[in-house]
C-alpha positions in Angstrom: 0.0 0.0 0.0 1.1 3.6 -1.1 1.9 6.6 1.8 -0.9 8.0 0.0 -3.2 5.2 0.2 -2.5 4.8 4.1 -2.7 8.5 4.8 -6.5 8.4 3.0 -7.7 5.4 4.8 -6.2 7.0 8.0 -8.4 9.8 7.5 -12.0 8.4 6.9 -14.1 9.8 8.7 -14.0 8.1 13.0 -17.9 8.1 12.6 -17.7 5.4 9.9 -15.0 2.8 12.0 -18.1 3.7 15.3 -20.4 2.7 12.7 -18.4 -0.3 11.7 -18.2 -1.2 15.7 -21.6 -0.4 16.8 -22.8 -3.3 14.0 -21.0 -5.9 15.9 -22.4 -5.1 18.8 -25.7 -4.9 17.1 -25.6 -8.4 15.9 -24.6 -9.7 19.3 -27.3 -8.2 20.6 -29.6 -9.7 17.9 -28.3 -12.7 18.3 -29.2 -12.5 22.2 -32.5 -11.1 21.3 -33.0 -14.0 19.0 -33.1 -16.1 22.1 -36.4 -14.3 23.4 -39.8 -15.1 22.2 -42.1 -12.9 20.4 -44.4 -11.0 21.5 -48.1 -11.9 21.7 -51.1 -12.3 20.2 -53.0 -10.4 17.7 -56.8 -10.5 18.2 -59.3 -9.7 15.6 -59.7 -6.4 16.6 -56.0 -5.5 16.5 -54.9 -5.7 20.2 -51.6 -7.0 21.0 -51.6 -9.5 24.1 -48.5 -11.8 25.1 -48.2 -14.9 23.7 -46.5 -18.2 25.1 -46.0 -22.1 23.9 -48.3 -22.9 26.6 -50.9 -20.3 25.6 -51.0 -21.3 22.5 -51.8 -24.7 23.0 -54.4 -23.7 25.6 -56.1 -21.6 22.6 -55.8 -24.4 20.0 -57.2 -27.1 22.7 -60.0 -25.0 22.6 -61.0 -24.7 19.0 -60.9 -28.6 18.9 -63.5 -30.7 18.6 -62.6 -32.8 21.0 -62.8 -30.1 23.7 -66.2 -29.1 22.2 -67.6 -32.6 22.6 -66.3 -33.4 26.1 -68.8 -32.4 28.6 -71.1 -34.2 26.5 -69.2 -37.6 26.5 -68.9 -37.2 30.2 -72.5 -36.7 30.5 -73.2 -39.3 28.2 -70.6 -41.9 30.5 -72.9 -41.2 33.7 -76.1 -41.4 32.0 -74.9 -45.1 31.0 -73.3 -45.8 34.6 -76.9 -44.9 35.8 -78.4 -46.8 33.4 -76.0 -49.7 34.6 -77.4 -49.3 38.3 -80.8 -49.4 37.7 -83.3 -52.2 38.8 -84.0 -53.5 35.0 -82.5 -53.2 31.9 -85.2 -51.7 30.0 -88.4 -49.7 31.2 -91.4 -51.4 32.1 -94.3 -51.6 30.0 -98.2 -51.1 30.5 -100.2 -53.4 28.7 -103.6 -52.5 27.8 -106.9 -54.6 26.4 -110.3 -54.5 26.0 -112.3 -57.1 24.1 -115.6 -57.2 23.4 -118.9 -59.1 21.1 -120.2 -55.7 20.2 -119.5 -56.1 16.5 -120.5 -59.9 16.7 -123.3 -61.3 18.8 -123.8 -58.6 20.8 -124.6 -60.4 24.0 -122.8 -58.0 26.7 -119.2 -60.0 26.6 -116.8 -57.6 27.4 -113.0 -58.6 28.8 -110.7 -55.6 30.3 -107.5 -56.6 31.3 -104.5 -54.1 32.7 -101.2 -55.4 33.3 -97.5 -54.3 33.2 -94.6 -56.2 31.8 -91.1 -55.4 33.6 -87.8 -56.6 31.6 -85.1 -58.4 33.4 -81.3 -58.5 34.1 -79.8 -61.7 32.6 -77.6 -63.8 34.9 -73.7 -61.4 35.3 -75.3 -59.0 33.0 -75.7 -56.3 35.3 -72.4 -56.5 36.6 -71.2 -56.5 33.3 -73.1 -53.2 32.2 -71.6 -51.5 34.9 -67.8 -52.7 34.4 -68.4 -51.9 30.8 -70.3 -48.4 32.1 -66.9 -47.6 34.0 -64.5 -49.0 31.3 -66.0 -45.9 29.3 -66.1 -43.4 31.5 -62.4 -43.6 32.4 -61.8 -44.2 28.1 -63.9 -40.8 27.9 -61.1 -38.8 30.0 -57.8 -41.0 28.5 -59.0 -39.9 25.0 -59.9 -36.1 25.8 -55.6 -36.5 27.7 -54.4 -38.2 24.5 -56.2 -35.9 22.1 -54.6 -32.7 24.2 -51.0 -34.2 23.4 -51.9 -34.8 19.7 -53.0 -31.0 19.5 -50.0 -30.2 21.9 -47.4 -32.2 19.3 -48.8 -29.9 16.3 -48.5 -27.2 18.3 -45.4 -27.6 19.3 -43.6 -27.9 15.8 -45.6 -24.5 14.5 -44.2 -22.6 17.7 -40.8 -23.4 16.9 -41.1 -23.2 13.1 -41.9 -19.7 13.8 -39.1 -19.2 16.3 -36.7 -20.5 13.5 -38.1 -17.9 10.9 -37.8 -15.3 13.7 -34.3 -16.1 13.5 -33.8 -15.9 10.2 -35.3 -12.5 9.7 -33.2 -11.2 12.8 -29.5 -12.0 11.4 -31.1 -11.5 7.4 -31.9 -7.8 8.7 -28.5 -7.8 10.7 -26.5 -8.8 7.6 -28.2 -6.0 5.7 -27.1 -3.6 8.2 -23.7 -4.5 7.9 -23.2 -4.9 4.2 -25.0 -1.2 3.7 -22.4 0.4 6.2 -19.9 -1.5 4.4 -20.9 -0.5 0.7 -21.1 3.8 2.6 -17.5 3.3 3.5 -16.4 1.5 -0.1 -18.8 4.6 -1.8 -17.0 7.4 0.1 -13.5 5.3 -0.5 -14.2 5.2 -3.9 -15.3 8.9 -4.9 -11.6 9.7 -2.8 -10.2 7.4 -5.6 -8.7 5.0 -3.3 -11.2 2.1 -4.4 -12.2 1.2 -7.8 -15.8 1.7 -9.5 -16.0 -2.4 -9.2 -15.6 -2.4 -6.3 -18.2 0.0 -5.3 -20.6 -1.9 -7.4 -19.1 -5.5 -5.9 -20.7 -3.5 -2.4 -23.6 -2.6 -3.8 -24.3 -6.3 -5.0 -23.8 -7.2 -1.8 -26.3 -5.2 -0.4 -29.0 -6.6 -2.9 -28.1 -10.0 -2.4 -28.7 -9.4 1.7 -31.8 -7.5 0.7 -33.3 -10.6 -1.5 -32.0 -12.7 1.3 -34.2 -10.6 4.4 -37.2 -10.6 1.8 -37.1 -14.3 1.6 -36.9 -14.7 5.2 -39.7 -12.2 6.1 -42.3 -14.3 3.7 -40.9 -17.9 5.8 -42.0 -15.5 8.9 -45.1 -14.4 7.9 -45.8 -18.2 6.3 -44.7 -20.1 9.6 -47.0 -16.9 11.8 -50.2 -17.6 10.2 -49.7 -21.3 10.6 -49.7 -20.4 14.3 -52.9 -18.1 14.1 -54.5 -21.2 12.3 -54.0 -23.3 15.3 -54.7 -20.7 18.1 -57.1 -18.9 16.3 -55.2 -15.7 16.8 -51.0 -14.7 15.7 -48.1 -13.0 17.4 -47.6 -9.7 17.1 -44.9 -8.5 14.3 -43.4 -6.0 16.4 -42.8 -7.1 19.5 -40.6 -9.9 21.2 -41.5 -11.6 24.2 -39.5 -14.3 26.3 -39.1 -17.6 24.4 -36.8 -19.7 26.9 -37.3 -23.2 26.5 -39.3 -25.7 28.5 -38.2 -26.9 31.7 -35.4 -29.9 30.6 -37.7 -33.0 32.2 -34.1 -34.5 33.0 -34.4 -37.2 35.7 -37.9 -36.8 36.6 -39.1 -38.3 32.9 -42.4 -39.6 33.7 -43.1 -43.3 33.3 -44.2 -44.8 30.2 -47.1 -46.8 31.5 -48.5 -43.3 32.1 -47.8 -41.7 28.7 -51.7 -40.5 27.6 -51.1 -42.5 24.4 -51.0 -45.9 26.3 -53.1 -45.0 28.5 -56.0 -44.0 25.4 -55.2 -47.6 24.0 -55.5 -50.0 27.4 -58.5 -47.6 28.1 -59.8 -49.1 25.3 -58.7 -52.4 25.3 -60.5 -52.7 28.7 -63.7 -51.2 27.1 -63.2 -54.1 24.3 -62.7 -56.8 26.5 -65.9 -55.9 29.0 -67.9 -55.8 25.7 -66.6 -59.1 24.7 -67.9 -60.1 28.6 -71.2 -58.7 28.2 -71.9 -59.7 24.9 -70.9 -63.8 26.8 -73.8 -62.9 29.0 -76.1 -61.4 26.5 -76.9 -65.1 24.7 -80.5 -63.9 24.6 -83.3 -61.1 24.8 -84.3 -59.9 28.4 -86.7 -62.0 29.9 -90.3 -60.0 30.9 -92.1 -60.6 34.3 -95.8 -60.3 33.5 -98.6 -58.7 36.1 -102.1 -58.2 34.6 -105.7 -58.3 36.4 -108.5 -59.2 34.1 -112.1 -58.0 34.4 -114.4 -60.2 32.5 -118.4 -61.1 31.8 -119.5 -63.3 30.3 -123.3 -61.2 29.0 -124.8 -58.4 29.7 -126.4 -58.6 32.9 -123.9 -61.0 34.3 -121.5 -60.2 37.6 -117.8 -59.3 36.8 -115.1 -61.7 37.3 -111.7 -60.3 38.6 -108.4 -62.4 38.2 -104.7 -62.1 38.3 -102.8 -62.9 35.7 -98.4 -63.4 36.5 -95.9 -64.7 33.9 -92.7 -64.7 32.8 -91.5 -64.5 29.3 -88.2 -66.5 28.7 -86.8 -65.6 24.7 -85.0 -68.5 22.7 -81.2 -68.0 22.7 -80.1 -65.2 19.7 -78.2 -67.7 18.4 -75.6 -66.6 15.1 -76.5 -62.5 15.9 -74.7 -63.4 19.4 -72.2 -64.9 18.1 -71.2 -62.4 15.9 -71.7 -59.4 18.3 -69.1 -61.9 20.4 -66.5 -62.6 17.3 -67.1 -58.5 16.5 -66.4 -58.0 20.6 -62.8 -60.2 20.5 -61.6 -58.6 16.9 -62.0 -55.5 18.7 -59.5 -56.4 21.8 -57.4 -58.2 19.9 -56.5 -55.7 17.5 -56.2 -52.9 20.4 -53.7 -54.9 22.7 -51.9 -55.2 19.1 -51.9 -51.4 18.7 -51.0 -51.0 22.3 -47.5 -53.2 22.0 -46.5 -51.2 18.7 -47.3 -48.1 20.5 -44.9 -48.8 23.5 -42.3 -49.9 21.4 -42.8 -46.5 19.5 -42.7 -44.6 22.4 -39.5 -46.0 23.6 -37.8 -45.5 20.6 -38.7 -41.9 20.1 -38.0 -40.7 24.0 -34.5 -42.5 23.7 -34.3 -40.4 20.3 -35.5 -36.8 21.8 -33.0 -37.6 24.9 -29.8 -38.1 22.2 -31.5 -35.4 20.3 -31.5 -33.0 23.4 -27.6 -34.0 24.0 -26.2 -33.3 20.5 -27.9 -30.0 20.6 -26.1 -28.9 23.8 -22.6 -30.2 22.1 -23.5 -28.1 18.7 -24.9 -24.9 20.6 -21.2 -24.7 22.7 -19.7 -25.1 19.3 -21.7 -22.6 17.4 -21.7 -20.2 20.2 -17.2 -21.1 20.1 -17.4 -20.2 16.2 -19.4 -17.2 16.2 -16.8 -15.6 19.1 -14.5 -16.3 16.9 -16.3 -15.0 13.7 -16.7 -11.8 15.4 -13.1 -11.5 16.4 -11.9 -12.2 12.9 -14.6 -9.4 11.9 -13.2 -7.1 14.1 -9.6 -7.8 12.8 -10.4 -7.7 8.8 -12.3 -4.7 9.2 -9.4 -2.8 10.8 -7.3 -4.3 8.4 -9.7 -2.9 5.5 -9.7 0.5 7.2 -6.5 0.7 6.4 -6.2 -0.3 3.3 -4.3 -4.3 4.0 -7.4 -5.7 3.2 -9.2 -6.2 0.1 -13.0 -5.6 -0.1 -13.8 -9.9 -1.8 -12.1 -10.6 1.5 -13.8 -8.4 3.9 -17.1 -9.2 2.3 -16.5 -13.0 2.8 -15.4 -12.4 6.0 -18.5 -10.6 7.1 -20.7 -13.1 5.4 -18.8 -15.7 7.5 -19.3 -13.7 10.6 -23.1 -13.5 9.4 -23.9 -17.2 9.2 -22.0 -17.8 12.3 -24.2 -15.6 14.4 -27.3 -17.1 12.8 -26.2 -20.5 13.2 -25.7 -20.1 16.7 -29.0 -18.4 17.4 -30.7 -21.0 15.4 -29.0 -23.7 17.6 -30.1 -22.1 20.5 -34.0 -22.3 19.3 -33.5 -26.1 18.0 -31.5 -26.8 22.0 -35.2 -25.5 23.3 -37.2 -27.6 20.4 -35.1 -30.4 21.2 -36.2 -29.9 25.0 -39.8 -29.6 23.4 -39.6 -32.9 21.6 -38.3 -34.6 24.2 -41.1 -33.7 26.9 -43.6 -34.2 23.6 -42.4 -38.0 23.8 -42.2 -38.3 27.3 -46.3 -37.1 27.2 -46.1 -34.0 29.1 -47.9 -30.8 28.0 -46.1 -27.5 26.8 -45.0 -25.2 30.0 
């Protein structure tokens, strides 16, 4: 480099080397804002509320139809239990008859006769009723759990989807920052004639390309926040960042797998299946009827009334090949839930062991990210100086700053997949968002 050269890049203006300065410190601090979750909620009359994970899902819960429907099936599950506890099966019946000569003879016959007809339990299958009563009643709360962590799972990805494109619009906007204070100080370098035309116009492609690049990443953010508002029924706020630290790390508490809401749904079931299967064994035939009538009847007109008692019982012929098939329907049923219900555990133990390994590798990259980007921004520090005074050419200083760049945003995103990771991990152990 010329004394000229070096006395020119000596005297550039201090406010452009603050500038230069104040831009690394900017995208440190973006990067530790990147950390923090946005903002809140958007209603649909414009009002900004916070938002959090565990919000969200609470929203989204309640827009589902399952939530909808529940006070229903839990009214419908004690209407059967009562129904299980009563003294018959059915209602009784009134029976009523009249019979008379008028449109024959004529003589004065007439025959009243008023009875009632009351259905009966068949042997075990009141007990029976009410096992399979219960069965349901515990199946109607183990779906309604398991349902919660199926919205919770889809909740759980959108959240963090839009975390990630929060990221990417924070260090697209912070590389635009710094490639437009770089191409200022290559325009005023150039116009003192110490930089060439091409290289003002290598700046200024720069500075497009990180344009295109924050344009791209505000549409993945706008994509990934109205996948949100789909789910909760309202979206975060644009302008605004809220707190976004990850769930608590379940660590040695994990909960067991015998309790995950999944295996619970499925052996709620399976015990629903196999009291249907013993109900159905006791159900070989309609419900016998205990008859009580009292009969007025003369024989012609002018004749006394005769008063009787009439008590029966009506005993139906087995159902034969309908009860079998209600039985065969009954054990396809439990057979093929205990079959879901061993697949499911083997699932579930495959994907916690796979969260936990996930959650470990993410701590490992996030200490190496977070290593590089220190070390980008060193390196930053040292090529820019070296540019300001002319040892440095401007290819060089614009790769190093594009280094620098992805460094920072691949340590922020690390830190947002470490706390989706976490997320993923309690997901599979089958606790709700926190």
């Amino acid at each position: 480099m010329t004394p000229r050269n070096r006395t020119k890049a000596w005297l550039l203006p201090a406010s452009v080397a603050a500038a230069m300065s104040a831009c690394g410190l900017g995208t440190q601090a973006q990067t530790a804002k990147a950390t923090t979750a946005p903002p809140g909620m958007v209603s649909a009359a414009g009002a900004t509320s916070p938002l959090s994970l565990r919000q969200a899902f609470e929203a989204a819960w309640a827009r589902q139809p399952e939530a909808l429907a529940l006070q229903a099936r839990r009214d419908a599950a004690r209407a059967q239990q009562g129904a299980a506890k009563a003294w018959t099966p059915e209602p009784a019946a009134l029976e009523l008859s009249n019979k008379t000569d008028r449109m024959g003879n004529n003589n004065g016959a007439r025959e009243v006769e008023v009875g009632i007809a009351v259905p009966l339990w068949l042997p075990g299958e009141r007990g029976s009723s009410a096992a399979l009563a219960d069965a349901e009643g515990a199946a109607v709360e183990s779906r309604a759990i398991a349902a919660q962590l199926r919205v919770a799972a889809t909740v759980r990805d959108a959240w963090w989807q839009w975390q990630r494109a929060r990221i990417e619009v924070g260090t697209a906007r912070d590389q635009l920052d710094n490639t437009r204070l770089i191409a200022a100080d290559v325009a005023r370098r150039a116009k003192a004639g110490d930089l060439a035309r091409a290289d003002q116009h290598q700046a200024d492609g720069a500075v497009a390309s990180a344009e295109a690049a924050l344009a791209q990443a505000e549409a993945g953010l706008a994509a990934a926040r109205q996948h949100l508002r789909a789910l909760a029924g309202t979206a975060p706020a644009l302008s605004e960042a809220g707190d976004t630290l990850a769930e608590p790390d379940p660590g040695a508490a994990a909960a067991d797998l015998e309790a995950h809401a999944a295996l619970q749904e499925l052996k709620d079931r399976a015990a629903v299946a196999e009291r249907t299967v013993a109900l159905t064994a006791n159900q070989s035939r309609a419900n016998p009827e205990l008859m009580l009538a009292t009969t007025s009847d003369r024989g012609a007109r002018g004749e006394a009334s005769q008063q009787t008692i009439t008590l029966g019982i009506r005993i139906p012929f087995g159902a034969g090949p309908r009860s079998d098939a209600r039985r065969a329907n009954a054990r396809a049923e439990a057979t093929e839930i205990q079959a879901q219900l061993a697949l499911e555990r083997e699932r579930l133990i495959a994907e916690r062991e796979a969260a936990r390994v996930r959650v470990e590798a993410s701590h490992a990259q996030l200490a190496a990210a977070d290593r590089r980007a220190q070390l980008a921004r060193e390196s930053r520090g040292f090529f820019d100086k070296s540019f300001r005074l002319g040892e440095t050419d401007l290819p060089t200083r614009l790769r190093i700053e594009a280094e620098a760049a992805e460094a920072d945003r691949q340590a922020a995103r690390t830190r947002i997949e470490l706390s989706a990771a976490i997320s993923a991990w309690r997901q599979a152990l089958g606790l709700l968002p926190q």
